[in-house]
C-alpha positions as a Python dict, from the first residue, in 0.01 Angstrom:
ca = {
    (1, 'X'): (0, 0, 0),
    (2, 'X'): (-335, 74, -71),
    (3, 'X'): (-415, -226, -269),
    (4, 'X'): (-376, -577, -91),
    (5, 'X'): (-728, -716, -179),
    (6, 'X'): (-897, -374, -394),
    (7, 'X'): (-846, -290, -734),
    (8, 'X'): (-628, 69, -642),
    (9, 'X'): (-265, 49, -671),
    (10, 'X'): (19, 84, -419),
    (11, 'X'): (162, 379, -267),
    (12, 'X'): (441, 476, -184),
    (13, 'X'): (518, 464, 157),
    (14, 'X'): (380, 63, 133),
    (15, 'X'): (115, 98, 398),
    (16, 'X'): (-247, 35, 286),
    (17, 'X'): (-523, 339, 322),
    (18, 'X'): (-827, 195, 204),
    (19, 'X'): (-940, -134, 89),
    (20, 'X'): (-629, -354, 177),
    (21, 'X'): (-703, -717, 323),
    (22, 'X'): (-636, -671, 682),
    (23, 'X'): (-686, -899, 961),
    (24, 'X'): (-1043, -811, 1026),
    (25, 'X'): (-1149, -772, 685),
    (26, 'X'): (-917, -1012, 495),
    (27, 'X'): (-1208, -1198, 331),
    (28, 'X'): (-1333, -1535, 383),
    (29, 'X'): (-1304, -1732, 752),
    (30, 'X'): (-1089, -1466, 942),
    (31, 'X'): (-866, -1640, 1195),
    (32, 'X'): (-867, -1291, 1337),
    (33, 'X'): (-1231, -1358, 1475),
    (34, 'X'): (-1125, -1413, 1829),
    (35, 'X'): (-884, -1118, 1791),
    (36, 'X'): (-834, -982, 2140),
    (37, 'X'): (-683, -647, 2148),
    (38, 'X'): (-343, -605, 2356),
    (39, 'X'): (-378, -393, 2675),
    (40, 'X'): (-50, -288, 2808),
    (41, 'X'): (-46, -213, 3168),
    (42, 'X'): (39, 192, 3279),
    (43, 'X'): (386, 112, 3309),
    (44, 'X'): (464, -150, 3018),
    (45, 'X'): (772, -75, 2864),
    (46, 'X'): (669, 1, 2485),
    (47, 'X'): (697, -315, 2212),
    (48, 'X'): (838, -517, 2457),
    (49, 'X'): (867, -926, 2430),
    (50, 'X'): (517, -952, 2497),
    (51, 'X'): (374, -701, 2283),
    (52, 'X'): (627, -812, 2001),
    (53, 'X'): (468, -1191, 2004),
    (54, 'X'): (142, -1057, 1998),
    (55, 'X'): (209, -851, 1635),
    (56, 'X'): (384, -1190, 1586),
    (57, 'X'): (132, -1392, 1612),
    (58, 'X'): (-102, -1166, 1422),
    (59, 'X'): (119, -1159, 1122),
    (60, 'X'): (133, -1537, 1093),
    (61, 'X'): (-185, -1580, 1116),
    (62, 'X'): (-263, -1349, 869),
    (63, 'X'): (-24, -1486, 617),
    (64, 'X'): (-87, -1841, 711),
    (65, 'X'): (-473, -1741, 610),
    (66, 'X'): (-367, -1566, 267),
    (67, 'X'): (-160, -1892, 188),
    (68, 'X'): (-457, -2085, 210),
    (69, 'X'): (-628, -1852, -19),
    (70, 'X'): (-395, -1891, -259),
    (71, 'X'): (-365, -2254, -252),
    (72, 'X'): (-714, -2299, -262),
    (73, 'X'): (-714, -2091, -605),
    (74, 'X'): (-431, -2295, -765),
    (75, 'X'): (-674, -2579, -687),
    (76, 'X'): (-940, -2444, -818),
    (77, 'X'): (-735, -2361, -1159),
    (78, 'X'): (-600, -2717, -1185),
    (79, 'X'): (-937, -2863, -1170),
    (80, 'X'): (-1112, -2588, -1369),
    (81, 'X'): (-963, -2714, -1666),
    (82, 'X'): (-1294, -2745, -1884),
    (83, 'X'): (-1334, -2581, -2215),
    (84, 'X'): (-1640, -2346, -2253),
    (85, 'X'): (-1781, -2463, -2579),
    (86, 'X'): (-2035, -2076, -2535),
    (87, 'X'): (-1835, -1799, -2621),
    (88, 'X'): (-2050, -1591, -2358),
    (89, 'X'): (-1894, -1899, -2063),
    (90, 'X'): (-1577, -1877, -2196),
    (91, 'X'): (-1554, -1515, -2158),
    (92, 'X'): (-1651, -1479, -1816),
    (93, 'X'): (-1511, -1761, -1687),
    (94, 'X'): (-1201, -1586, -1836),
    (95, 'X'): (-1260, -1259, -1661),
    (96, 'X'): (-1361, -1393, -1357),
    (97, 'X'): (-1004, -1608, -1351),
    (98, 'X'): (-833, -1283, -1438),
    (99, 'X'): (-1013, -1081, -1129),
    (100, 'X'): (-890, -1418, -966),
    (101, 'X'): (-529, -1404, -1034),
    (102, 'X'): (-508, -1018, -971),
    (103, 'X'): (-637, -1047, -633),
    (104, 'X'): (-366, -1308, -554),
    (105, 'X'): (-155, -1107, -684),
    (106, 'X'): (-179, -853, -446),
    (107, 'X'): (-251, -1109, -144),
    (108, 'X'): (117, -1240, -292),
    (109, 'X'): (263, -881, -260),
    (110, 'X'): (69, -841, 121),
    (111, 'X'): (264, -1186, 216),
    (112, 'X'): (583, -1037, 103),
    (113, 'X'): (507, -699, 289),
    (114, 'X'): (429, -956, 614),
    (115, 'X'): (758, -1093, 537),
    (116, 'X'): (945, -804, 579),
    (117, 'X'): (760, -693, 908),
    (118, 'X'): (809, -1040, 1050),
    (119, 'X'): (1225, -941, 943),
    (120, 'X'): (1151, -568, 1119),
    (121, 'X'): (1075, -759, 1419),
    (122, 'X'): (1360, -963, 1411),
    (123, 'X'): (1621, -669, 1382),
    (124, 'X'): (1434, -510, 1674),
    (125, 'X'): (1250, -207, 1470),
    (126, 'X'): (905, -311, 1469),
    (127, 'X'): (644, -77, 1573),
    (128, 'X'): (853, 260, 1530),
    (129, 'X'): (832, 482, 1221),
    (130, 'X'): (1058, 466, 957),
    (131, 'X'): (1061, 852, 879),
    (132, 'X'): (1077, 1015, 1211),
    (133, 'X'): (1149, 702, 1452),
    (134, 'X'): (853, 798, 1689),
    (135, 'X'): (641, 514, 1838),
    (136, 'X'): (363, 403, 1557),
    (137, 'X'): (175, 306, 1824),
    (138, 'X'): (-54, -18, 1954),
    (139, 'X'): (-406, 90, 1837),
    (140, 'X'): (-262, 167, 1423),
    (141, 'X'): (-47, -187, 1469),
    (142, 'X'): (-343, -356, 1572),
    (143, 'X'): (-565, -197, 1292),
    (144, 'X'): (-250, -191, 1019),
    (145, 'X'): (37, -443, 1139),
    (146, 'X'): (251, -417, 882),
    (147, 'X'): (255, -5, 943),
    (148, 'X'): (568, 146, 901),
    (149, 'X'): (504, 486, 946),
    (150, 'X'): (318, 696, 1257),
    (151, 'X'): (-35, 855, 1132),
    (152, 'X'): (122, 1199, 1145),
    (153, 'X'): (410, 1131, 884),
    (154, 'X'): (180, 868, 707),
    (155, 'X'): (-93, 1181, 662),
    (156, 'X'): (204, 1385, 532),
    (157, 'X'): (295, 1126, 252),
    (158, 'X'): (-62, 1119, 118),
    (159, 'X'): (-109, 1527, 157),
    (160, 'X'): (217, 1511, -78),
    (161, 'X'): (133, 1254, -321),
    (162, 'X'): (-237, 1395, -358),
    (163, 'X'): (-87, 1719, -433),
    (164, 'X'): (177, 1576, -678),
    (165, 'X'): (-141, 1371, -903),
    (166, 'X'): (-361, 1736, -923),
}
């Protein structure tokens, strides 16, 4: 999903490469700033309860902050309602509304994809990849939580759809 808060379109796998909103660089007051890394213990059993609530409490967080974002811009567009009487005003107050709306757009699609890891959880496969069902591990969780694949498989899906564009 290379796209959550950047201009470049989704992929296909639905994990984000490059400029995605992510906890640490989601824009605005992070409530990631006290982030504290997990540090399992040599013989922690992999994405166990404790592990799980920490991902958990990431991803709420992290949607709880983009839900705020987005209220704050339907605010902003109920009591922008003035009419530019400049053409010039008009114009960029229109583009900058549309540059608006498309990044809330994809902070609407990165709530859905936080959704659906929050479900993963749930149903007991978070953290493992969804092509080869290896460990994902903590370190990419941390930096991508909603992850899906390992960086071995997720390196093969980009090799293959960079070869597929030319």
């Amino acid at each position: 999903m290379t796209n959550e808060a950047s201009e470049a379109p989704l992929d296909t796998a639905g994990d984000s490469v490059v400029g995605q909103a992510t906890p640490s660089n989601a824009g605005g007051p992070s409530p990631f700033r006290n982030f504290v890394p997990y540090s399992p213990s040599p013989d922690e059993e992999y994405m166990n309860p404790d592990q799980v609530a920490h991902f958990r409490t990431i991803l709420n967080e992290w949607r709880h902050d983009l839900m705020e974002q987005v209220d704050r811009t339907v605010n902003q567009l109920q009591d922008e309602a003035s009419n530019f009487p400049d053409e010039l005003d008009r114009a960029t107050r229109e583009e900058e509304l549309g540059i608006e709306l498309r990044t809330r757009d994809r902070e609407r699609r990165l709530i859905r994809k936080i959704n659906q890891t929050l479900d993963r959880m749930d149903r007991n496969d978070y953290g493992y990849c969804d092509t080869c069902g290896v460990e994902i591990g903590l370190r990419r969780l941390e930096a991508r939580p909603t992850a899906t694949q390992c960086v071995d498989c997720k390196s093969l899906d980009e090799l293959r759809e960079k070869q597929l564009r030319g």
